[in-house]
N, C-alpha and C positions, 0 to 999 in steps of 0.2 A: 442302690438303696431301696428296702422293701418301704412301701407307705403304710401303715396301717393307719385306719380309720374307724371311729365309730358309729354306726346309724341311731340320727336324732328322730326320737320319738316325737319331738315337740316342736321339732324345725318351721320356720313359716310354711314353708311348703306341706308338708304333711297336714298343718293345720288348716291351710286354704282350702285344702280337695277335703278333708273332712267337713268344712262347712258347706261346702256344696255337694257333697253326699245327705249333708244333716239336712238340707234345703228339697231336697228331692224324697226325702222321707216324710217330712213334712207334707210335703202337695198329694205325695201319692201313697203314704199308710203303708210303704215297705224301703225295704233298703235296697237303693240298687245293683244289678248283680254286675259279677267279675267272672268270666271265663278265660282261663290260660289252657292254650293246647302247647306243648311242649315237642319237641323234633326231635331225635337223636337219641347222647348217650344218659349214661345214670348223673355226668354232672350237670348238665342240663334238668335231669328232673330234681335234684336240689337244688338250682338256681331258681325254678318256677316256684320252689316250695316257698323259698324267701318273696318271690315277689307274689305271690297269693297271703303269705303274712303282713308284708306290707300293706295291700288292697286292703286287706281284712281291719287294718289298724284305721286304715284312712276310713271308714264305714263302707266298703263295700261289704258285700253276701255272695258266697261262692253260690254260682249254679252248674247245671248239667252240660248247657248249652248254647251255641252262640244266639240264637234267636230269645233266649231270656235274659241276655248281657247289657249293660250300661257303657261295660268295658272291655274290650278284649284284647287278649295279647299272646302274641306267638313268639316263642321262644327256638329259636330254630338251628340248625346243625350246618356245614360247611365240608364235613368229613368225604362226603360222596355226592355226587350232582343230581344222585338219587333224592335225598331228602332235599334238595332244595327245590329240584324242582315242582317234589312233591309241597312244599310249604308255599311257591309261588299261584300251584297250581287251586288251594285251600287258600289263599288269602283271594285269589281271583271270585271268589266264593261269594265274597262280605259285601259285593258291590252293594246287591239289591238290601241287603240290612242297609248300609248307611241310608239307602233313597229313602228306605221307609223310615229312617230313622235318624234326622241330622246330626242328632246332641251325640251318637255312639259314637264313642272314643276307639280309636283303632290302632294298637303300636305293636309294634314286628321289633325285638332283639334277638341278642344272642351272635351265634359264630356268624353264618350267613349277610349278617348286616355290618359286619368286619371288614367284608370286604369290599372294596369301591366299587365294584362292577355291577354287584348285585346292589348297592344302598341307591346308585342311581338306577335302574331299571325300575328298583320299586320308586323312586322319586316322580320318576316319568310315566311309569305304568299305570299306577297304583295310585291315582290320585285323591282316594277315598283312605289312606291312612293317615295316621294324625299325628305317628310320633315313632322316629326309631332311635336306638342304642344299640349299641356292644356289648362287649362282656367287660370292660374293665371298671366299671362302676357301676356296679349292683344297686348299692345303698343310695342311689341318684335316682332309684326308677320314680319316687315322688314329686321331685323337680323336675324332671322331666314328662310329666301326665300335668304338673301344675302349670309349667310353659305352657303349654298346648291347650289349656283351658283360658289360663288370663291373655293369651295371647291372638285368640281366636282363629292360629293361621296353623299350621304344618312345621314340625321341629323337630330338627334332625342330629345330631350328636356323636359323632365317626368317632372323633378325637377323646380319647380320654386317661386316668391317671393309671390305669392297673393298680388299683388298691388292693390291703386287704381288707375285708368289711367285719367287723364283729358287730355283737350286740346287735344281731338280725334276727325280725322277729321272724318266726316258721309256722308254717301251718301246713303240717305232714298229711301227707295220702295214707297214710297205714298206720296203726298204733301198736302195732309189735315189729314193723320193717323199721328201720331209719338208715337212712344218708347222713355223711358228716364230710364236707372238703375239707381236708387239711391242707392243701396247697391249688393252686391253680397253674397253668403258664407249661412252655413247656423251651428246654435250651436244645433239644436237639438234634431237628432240623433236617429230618428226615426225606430224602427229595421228592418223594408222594404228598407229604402231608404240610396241610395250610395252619396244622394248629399252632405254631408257635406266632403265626401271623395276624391268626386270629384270637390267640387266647395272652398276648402275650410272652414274656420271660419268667421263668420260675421263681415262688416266689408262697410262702409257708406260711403259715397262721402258727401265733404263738403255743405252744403248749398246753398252757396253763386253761385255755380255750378251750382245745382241744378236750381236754379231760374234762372240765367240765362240763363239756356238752353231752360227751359220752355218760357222765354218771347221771345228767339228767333225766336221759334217755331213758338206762337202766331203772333210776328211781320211778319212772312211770309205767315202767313195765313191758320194756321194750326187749325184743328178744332175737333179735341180729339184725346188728350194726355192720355197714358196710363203709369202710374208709375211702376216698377219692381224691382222685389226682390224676392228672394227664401221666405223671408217673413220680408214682409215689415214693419208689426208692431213692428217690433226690430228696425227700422230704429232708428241712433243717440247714440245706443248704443254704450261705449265706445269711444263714440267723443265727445259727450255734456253731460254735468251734469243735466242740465234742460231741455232738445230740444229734442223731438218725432216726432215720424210721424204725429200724430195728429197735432201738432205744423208747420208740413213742409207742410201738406195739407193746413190751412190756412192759410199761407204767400203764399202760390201759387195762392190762390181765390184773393187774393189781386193785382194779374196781371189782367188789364184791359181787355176785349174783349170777343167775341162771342164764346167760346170753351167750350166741357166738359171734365172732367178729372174722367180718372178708375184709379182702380191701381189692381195689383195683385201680390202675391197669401199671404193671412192674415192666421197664425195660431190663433186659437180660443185660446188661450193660452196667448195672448197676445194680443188680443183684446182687447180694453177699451171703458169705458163707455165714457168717454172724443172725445176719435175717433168719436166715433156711435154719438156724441154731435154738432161734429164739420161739422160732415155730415151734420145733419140736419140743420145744421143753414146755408148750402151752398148749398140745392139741391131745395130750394122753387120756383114757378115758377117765383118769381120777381128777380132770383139771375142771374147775371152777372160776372163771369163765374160762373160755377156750378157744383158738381160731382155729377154724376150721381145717381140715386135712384136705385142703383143696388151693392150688397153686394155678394164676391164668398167668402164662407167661410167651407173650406175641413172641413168633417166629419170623412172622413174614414171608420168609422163605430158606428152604435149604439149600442155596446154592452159593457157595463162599463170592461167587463175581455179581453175584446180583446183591448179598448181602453188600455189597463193597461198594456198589453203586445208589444201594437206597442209601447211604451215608449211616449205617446200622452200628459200626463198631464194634461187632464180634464175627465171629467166624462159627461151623460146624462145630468144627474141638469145640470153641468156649463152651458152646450151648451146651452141648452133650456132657461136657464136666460138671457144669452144674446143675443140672437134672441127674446126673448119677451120684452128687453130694445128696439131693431131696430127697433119691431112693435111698439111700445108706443110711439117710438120718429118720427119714418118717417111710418105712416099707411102703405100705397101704396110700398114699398119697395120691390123689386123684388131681392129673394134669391135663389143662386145657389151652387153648394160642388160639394164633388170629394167621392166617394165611392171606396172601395178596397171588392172585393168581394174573400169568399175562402182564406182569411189570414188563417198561421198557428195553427192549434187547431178550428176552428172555428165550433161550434155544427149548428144544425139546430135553437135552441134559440135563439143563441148571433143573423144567421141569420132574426130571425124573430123582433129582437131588431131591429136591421138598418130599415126591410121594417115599422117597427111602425114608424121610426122618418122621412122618408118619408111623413109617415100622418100627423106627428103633427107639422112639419115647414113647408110643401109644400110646395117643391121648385118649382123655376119656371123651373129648367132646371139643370141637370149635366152631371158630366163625369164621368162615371164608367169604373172599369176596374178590370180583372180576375186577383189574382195575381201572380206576376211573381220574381221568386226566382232570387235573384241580391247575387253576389256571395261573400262573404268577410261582409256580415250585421248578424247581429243575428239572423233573420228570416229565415234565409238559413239554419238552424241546429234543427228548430224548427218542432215539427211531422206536418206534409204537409198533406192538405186534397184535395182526390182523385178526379182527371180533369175532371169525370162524375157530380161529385159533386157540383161542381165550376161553371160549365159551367147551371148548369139546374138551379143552384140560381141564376143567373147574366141573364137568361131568365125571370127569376120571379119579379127579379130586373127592369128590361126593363119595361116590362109588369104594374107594379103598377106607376111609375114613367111617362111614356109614359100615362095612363089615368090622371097623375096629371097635366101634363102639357099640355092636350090638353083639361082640364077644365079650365084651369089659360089663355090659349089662346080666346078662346071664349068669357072672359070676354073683351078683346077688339073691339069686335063687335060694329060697331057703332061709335067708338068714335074717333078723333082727333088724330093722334100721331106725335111727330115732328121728322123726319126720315135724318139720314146722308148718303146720298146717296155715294154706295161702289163701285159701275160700273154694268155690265150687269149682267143678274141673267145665272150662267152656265148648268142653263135645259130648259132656256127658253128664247131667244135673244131679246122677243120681249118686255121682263121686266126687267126693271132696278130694283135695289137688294140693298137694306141699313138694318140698325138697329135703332130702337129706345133707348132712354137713359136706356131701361132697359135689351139694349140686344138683343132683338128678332127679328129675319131676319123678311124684311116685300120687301115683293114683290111688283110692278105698272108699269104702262105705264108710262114711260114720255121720253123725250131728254135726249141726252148724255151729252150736257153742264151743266148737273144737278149733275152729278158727282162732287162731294166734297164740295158741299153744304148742308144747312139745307134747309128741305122741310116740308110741313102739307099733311101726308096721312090720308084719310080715311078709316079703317078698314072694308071691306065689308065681309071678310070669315077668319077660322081659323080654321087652322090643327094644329097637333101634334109640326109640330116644324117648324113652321112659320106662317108668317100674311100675306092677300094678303086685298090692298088697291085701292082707287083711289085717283091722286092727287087734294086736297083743292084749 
């Protein structure tokens, strides 16, 4: 059974942290501030976004930094033991804030605090935070900041409902980007990964929601929407009998205006030809809105015994069928995956399997990564191949991938592109910094007023992993 739920604006709790925000306004002639540093993926940064609307409702004031904070809260990842131990290593940080500062309030959610191992280390380590959570009750972050204040002591919260949360207030990082989760959770249990662990079982927001989140967006002048979901192509499961994602993408196209819509992350498993249909009949250039001509679709890896052992559920053929449906249906289609390099057992074969299917989808772009034992999955007991090993394949990996995409760049040479401008480029002040619908950072001169607009660059040069234009 999916829960849904709605967050109370007016809840006792909501209400008590707002009089003790009002009280602190009072003494001291400002409001006190809220800093959230966020870990990980994109639905992490729309889990922060809600819980910086909540702060926001309760009378906190966003600031830059933790040394102006009242409140802080780390939102943090579980995916790789990279980010955690970077988030351990940044909460280690806070010590000397609390000395200086008893009343700061200090809570750690998210994936990371899902798991037992890590909620006690911080219980034990960490004994300057004040309050943790999970991912399965969002809409609780005010009951739980209001425990920890009427109760004067340290509150901790492992257990929780896996709701769905609506009627969440936001307070977005960008006024023409937005995030929108349409579903959370994930059923399939892949032997690397801890998210169904940590984020739950799958589990969909209603429609109706949905859309109008998206048209509010649109209505304030929002100009790409990116949909979310551990995997999105499940979307509707176990709420509608007949209603898919494929289905929720166009009733979305059917909201009026200037925007494009991504979404992410699709398993190939559940991918459909209907999807890869509904694309194409909404990414042409006479479509009004339009999702982009850009598909990320995780490999993992190309080697059918290694696919068989992450618990994947497709094979080389599937993949390659339906990536040759994408090309049939949208030519131009700019595709991008996720590579795991160094999975458990993996021969130098299976490796030489993934670099062929490099060759034969040429992506335009991925995310690789060495892998990393997560503790409590099946992969974690499975024979592990040696870190010399790992690390010279995921060079070689770079190496063949890196020439493919700096041949797939080149071909924009010359041509037209219509670019959403992101703000200043961060190695070069004197060039503003967007993407095209397919993705690809594209460098130019122009104004600052140009930010958060559509614009026509002309592609004059092309590297590995970007495009440098002039404007049209």
């Amino acid at each position: 059974m999916i829960y849904t739920t709605k967050f109370d604006a007016s809840s006792p709790d909501v209400k008590f942290v707002k009089k003790m925000t009002d009280a602190y306004y009072e003494k001291n002639g400002k409001r006190p501030g809220v800093f959230i540093r966020t870990f990980g993926c994109q639905q992490n940064e729309a889990d922060s976004e809600r819980y910086m609307g909540m702060a926001v409702l309760m009378g906190y004031e966003k600031v830059e930094t933790e040394e102006k904070a009242s409140l802080i809260l780390y939102n943090t990842c579980a995916v790789r033991e990279h980010a955690e131990l970077k988030a351990l290593s940044i909460t280690g940080q806070l010590k000397h804030l609390k000395a200086q500062n008893p009343d700061l309030k200090i809570g750690i959610c998210g994936c990371m605090v899902a798991q037992e191992h890590r909620l006690n280390d911080i219980k034990n380590k960490y004994p300057y935070v004040d309050f943790l959570f999970g991912t399965g009750s969002h809409e609780k972050f005010p009951y739980y900041l209001a425990e920890s204040m009427r109760k004067r002591k340290r509150v901790f919260y492992p257990d929780e409902s896996y709701s769905i949360p609506e009627n969440m207030p936001v307070r977005r990082e960008s006024t023409f980007k937005g995030w929108i989760s349409i579903m959370n959770g994930c059923n399939n249990f892949c032997t690397y990964c801890v998210v169904p662990y940590v984020r739950g079982r799958e589990r969909s927001r209603c429609r109706e929601n949905i859309l109008a989140e998206v048209e509010e967006l649109v209505k304030n002048g929002c100009k790409e929407i990116t949909l979310l979901g551990q995997n999105v192509n499940s979307y509707g499961k176990g709420l509608y009998d007949d209603y898919g994602f494929a289905d929720l993408l166009s009733d979305i196209c059917k909201i009026k205006g200037d925007y494009w819509i991504r979404f992410m992350t699709s398993h190939p498993k559940d991918a459909s030809h209907k999807l890869i249909d509904v694309i194409a009949e909404n990414c042409g250039d006479d479509c009004q809105p339009k999702i982009v001509k850009q598909f990320h679709l995780p490999l993992q890896s190309g080697s059918d015994a290694i696919l068989h052992k992450m618990n994947r559920h497709y094979g080389r053929k599937t993949y390659l069928s339906l990536i040759g449906y994408m090309k049939e249906k949208i030519p131009d289609i700019a595709l991008s995956t996720d590579i795991i390099v160094g999975f458990p057992t993996e021969t130098e074969e299976d490796f030489l399997d993934t670099l062929s299917m490099l060759e034969a989808v040429r992506y335009d772009a991925f995310f690789s990564f060495i892998y990393s034992i997560r503790r409590g999955t099946p992969a974690e007991t499975m024979e592990q191949v040696p870190d010399a090993v790992k690390k010279e394949r995921f060079s070689r990996l770079l190496e063949t991938q890196n020439r493919i995409s700096l041949e797939k760049n080149k071909e924009y040479v010359g041509k037209r592109e219509r670019v959403l401008v992101e703000g200043r480029s961060k190695t070069d002040e004197k060039m503003l910094t967007g993407r095209n619908e397919k993705n690809r950072l594209v460098h130019f001169e122009g104004d600052d007023s140009l930010i958060g607009t559509f614009v026509n660059v002309k592609i004059i040069t092309a590297d590995t992993y970007c495009l440098t234009g002039e404007l049209v």
